[in-house]
C-alpha angles and dihedrals in degrees: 000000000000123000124225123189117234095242093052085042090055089040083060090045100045095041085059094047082241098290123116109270092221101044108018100231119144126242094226087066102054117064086227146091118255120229130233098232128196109232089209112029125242084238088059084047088265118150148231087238119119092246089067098045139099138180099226130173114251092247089060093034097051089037097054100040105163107333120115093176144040134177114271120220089268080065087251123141102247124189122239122258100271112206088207107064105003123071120238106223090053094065098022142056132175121219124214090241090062099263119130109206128190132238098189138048082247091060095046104055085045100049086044089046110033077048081233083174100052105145097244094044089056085046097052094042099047081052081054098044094046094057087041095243095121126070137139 
């Protein structure tokens, strides 16, 4: 396991608003602790510098592992949504009923993978929504 320092774990935090960078979801709303996350793995070369790391939530963290890819629905390998270089809302939008869709292919692989639609997860965001507490 990789050690980060508190003070780069608090730069990620406080870089992503403390909200999961995949998601959106903010940390205040979960009873549980966010990960720092590396976009691309140490096992894909990847490395422990800020550029390469996210504050995600642990329902896209677990979900992700180390993957960075996944096949699209063209059967293409297709790249994750990476917070660091891509923008959220052009491979992203949030429905008022909770659901996050895609509008790449880029979008697509991440919400399927990242299980961005879980049940709980849409419950939890329309409640969000709802308050106005949730925005991309």
């Amino acid at each position: 396991m990789i050690r980060i320092s508190e003070k780069l774990r608090l730069q990620v935090a406080q870089n992503a608003n403390f909200k999961c960078e995949y998601c959106l979801i903010p940390e205040y709303f979960l009873a549980t602790t966010f990960h720092i996350d590396h976009i691309r793995s140490i096992k894909h070369r990847g490395e422990s510098l800020l550029i390469n790391l996210a504050y995600a939530c642990p329902h896209c963290n677990q979900n992700k592992g180390s993957d960075i890819a996944s096949y699209n629905d063209q059967e293409e390998i297709t790249r994750f949504f990476n917070p660091r270089s891509d923008n959220w809302e052009e491979h992203f939008e949030v429905n008022p009923n909770g659901i996050i869709s895609h509008l790449t292919a880029i979008g697509e692989v991440t919400i399927r993978t990242l299980d961005f639609n879980q049940i709980e997860r849409v419950i939890l965001r329309k409640s969000l929504i709802e308050i106005g507490v949730y925005n991309s």
